[in-house]
N, C-alpha and C positions, 0 to 999 in steps of 0.2 A: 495823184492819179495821172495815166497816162492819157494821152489821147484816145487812143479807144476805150478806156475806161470811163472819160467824160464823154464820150459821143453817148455810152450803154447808160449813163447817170442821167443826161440829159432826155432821151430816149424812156427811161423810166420816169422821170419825173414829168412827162408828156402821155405817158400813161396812167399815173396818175389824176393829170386833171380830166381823162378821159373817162374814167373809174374803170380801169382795164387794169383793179390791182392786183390779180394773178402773174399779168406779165411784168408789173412793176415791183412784184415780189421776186421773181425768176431772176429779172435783170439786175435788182438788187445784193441777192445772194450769189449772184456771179461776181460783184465785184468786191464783195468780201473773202472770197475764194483766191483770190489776189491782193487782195489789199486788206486784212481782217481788221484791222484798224482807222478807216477811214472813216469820218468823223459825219461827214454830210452820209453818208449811207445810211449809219448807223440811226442819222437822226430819223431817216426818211422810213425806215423799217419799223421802228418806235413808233411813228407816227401812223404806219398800216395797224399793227396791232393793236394801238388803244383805239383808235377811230371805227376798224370793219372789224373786228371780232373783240373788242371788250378784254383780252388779254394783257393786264396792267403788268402782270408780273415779265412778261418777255418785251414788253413795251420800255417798262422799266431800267429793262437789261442793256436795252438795244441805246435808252438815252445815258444810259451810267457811262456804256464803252463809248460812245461818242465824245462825254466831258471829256475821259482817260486820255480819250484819240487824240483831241485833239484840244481843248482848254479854250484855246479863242474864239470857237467858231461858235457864235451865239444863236444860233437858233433851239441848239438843244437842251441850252439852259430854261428857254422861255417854255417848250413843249414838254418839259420833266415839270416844269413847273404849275404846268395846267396839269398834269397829271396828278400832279401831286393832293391839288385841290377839290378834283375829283375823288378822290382817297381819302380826302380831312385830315390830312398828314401838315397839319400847319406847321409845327415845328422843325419836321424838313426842308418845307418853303421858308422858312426863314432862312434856315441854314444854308439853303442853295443861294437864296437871292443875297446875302452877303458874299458869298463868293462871285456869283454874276455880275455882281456893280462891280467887279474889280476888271472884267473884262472890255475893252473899248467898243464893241462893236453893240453890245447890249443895250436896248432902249434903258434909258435907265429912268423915264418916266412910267413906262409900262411895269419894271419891278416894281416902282413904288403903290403904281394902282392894284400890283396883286398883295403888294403885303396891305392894302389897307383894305382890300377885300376880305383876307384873313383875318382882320381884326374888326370887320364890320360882321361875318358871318358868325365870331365871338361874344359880340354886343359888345363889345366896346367902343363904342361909338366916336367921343375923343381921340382915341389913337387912331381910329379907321380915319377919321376928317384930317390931323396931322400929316397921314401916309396920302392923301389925294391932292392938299395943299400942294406938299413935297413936288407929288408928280406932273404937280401945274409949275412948279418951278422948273422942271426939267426938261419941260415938252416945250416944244416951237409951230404944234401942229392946232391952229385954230378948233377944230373940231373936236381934237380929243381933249382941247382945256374946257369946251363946252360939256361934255362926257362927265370930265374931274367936279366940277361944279355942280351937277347931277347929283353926284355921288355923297359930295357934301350936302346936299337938301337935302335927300335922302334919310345920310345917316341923322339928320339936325331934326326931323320930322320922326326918326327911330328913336331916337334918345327921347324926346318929348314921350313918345306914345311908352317908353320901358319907365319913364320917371312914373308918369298914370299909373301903369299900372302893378308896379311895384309900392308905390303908398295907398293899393288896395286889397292889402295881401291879408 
């Protein structure tokens, strides 16, 4: 991006936290008008239409061309990823978040708490606990290894109540 292309980015994503997303829609598709591939746009676009109008399919579109755009820039792996979860499309979240880990910029303790998300909203309980372990290995953030641990009660208190009530079938 140019400089006035980051002043307009900037600008939109100041509009955004304002929820003045009409003009951070405008200022957005201006700067794909010039730049059709620029990767933070892209993200930020995806991110108006799954958020204010529910439209996963152009949401979808907007984080696919961003990976394309631009491969390193990790936030639109993380927001295709929630999307994805939203959808119950787990096997795409797999499939992304092995590609994501390969990016540097990528929490790579946050993939592992959405892949063991996916594997806890599955019942599979053991591999949900594995994937939270993982993402306490990964993390240096006090708070969210308190979060991961969480997650492992959780699943450890799920599993019990699916043992119950599976041997009362």
């Amino acid at each position: 991006m140019n400089s006035q292309q980051v002043e307009i980015y900037l600008e939109a994503e100041n509009d955004v936290i304002n929820k003045n997303y009409v003009e951070a829609f405008r200022k957005y598709e201006s700067i794909l008008f010039d730049e059709p591939g620029n990767a933070a746009t892209h993200n930020s676009l995806g991110w108006i239409y799954k958020t204010q109008m529910d439209d996963y399919a152009n949401a979808e579109n907007h984080y696919k061309a961003a990976i394309n755009g631009d491969p390193s820039y990790p936030h639109s792996y993380l927001n295709y990823m929630i999307l994805l979860m939203d959808l119950e499309r787990y096997n795409d979240i797999q499939a992304l978040a092995k590609r994501a880990s390969e990016v540097e910029a990528v929490d790579k303790s946050w993939i592992q708490h959405r892949l063991g998300l996916v594997e806890e909203l599955q019942l599979q309980f053991d591999k949900a606990i594995n994937f939270y372990e993982k993402a306490i290995l990964f993390s240096l953030n006090d708070e969210k290894i308190k979060g991961y641990k969480e997650d492992i009660a959780r699943c450890e208190e799920k599993r019990e109540l699916l043992s119950k009530h599976s041997s009362h079938k």
